[in-house]
C-alpha positions in Angstrom: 0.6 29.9 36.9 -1.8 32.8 38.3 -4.6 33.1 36.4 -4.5 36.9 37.0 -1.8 39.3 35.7 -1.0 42.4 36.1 1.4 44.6 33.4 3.2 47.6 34.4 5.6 49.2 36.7 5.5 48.7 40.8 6.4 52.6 40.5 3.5 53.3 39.2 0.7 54.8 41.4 -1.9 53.1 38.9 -0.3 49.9 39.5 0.1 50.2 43.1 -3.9 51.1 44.0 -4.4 47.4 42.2 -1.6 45.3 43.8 -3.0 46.8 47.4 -6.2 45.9 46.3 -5.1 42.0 45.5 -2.9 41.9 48.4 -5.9 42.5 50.3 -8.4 40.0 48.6 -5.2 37.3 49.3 -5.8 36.9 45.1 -2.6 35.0 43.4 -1.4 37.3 40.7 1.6 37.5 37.8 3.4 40.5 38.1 4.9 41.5 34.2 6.9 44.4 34.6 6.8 46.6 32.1 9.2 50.0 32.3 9.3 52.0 29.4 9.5 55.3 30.8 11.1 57.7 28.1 10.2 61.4 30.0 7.5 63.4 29.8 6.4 63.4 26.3 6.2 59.6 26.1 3.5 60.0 29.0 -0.6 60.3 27.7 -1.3 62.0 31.3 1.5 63.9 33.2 0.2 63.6 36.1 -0.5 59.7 36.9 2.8 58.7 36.8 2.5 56.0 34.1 5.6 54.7 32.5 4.8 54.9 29.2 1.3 54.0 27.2 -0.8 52.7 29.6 0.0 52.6 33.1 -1.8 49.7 33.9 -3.4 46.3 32.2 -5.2 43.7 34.3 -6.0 40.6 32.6 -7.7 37.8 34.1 -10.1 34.9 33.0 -12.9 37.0 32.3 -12.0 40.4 31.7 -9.1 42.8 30.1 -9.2 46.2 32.2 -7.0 49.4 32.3 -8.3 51.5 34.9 -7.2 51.0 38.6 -10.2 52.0 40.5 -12.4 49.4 37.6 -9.9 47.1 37.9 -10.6 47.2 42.3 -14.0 47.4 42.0 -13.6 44.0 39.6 -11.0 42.2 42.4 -13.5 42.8 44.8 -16.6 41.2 42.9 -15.0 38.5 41.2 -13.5 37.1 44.6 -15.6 37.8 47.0 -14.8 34.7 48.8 -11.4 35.7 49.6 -9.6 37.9 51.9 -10.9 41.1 52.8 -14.7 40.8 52.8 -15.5 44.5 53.3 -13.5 46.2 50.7 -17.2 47.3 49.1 -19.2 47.3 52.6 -21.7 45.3 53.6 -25.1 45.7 52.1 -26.7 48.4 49.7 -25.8 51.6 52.3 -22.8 50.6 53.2 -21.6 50.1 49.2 -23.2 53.3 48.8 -21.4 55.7 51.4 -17.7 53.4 50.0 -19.3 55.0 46.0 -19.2 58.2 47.4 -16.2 58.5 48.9 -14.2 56.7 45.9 -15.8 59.6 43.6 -14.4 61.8 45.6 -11.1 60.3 45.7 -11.3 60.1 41.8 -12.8 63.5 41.2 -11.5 66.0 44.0 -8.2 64.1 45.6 -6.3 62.7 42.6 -7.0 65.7 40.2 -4.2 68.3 42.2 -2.3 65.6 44.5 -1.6 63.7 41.0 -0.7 67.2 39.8 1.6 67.8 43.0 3.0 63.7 42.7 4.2 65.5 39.6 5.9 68.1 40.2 7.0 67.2 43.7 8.0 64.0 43.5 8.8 62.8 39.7 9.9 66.4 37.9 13.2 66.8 39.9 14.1 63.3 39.3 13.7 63.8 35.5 16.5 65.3 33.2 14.3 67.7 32.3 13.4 69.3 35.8 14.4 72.7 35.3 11.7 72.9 32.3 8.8 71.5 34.7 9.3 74.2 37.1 5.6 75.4 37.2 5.7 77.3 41.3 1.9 79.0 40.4 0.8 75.6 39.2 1.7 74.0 42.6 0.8 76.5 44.5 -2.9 76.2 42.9 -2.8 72.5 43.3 -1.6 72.7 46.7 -4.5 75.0 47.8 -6.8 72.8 46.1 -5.6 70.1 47.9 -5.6 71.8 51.2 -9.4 72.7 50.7 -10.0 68.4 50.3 -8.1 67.6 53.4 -10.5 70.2 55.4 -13.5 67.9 54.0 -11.5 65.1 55.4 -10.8 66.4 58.6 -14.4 66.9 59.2 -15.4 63.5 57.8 -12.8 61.6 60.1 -13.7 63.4 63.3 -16.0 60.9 64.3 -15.3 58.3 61.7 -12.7 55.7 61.8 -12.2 56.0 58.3 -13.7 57.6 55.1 -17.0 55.4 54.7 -17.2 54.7 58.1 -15.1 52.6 60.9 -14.2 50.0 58.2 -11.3 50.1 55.8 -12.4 49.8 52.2 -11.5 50.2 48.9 -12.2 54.5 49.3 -9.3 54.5 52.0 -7.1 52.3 49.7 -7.6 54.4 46.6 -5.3 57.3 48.6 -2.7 55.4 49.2 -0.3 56.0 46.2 -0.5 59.5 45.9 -0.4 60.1 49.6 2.7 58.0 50.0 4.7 59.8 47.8 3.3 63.3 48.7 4.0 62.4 52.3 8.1 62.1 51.0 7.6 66.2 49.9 7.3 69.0 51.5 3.9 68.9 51.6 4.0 66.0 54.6 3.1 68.9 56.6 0.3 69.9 54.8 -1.6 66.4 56.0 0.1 66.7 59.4 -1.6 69.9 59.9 -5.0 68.0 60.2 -4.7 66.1 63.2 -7.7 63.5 62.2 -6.0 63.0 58.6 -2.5 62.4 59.7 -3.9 59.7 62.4 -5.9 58.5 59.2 -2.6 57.8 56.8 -0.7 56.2 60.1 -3.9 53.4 60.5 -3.5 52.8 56.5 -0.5 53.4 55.6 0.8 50.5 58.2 -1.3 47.5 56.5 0.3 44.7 55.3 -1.1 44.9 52.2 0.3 48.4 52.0 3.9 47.4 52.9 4.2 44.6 50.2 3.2 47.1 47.7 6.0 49.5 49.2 8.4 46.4 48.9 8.4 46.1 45.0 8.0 49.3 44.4 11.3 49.8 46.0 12.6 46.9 43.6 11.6 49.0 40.9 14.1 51.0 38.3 14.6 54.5 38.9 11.9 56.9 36.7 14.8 58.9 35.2 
């Protein structure tokens, strides 16, 4: 039995942001499932898509942790002798610039795109969709969002990827919200920035990525 498990839904984007993370770090793990999803009101935070309580527990032999990006920053610590070496960089600057760009992932990406995941992408799927029809509260979000991607655009021009022209853990922190905002309307909002949509293509097409995609789509329907 793996000595690491992992509670929640495969639906969930705080879930996902951890499996992508052991996937990539080749770490054994215990997948509980855990779909209590009730609607809105059962939900401490709209806008992360969690299915009820906590999206997300991570037990292993040392620690008991509920945060994804804590959780990630743990995987890559604790096993550094496995899989993906780079996930963190290499050395002090590297780990640095891979800080920086996973603050702004946490402080400036997820704030309107978990917003818009919201709306866009969980709201018409609930029986209550007609009452979470907020237009000016997307609209805000979506020009919020537009005003990151520009940053983006600019930081991938000659870069590979965020922290430099290694994938780490601050390109793998976009990958749930992106995904499902990519299945909106808003697609064309990232394919308007030419550097940001050849971005998503390089990791959006891991492996690690992919498995993630494949039990999520195992997953029971939100609503």
């Amino acid at each position: 039995m793996a000595s690491v498990k992992v509670f929640g839904s495969p639906a969930s984007t705080e879930v996902q942001r951890v499996l992508a993370c052991l996937f990539e770090k080749q770490v054994e793990f215990q997948l509980v499932k855990m779909d209590s999803f009730k609607g809105p009101k059962r939900l401490p935070d709209w806008l992360k898509m969690q299915p009820g309580g906590e999206a997300l527990t991570y037990q292993d032999e040392k620690v008991t942790l509920v945060e994804s990006r804590a959780v990630c920053r743990h995987v890559v610590e604790n096993f550094k002798d496995k899989g993906e070496s780079e996930l963190m960089g290499q050395g002090a600057m590297e780990r640095a610039m891979v800080e920086q760009w996973l603050e702004a992932e946490a402080r400036k990406f997820d704030p309107p795109s978990s917003e818009l995941v919201f709306y866009l992408a969980i709201a018409p799927k609930l029986h209550e969709a007609e009452q979470l029809d907020h237009p000016l509260l997307v609209a805000k979000s979506t020009k919020k969002l537009e005003k990151v991607l520009g940053i983006y655009e600019k930081r991938l021009a000659d870069k590979e990827f965020l922290a430099g022209n290694k994938f780490t853990l601050a390109d793998l922190s976009h990958l749930p919200n992106t995904e499902l905002l990519m299945r909106t309307e808003l697609r064309n909002l990232f394919e308007r920035h030419g550097n940001v949509k050849r971005w998503w293509a390089e990791i959006s097409k891991r492996n690690s990525w992919q498995k993630v995609l494949e039990l999520a789509s195992q997953a029971p329907p939100l609503a």
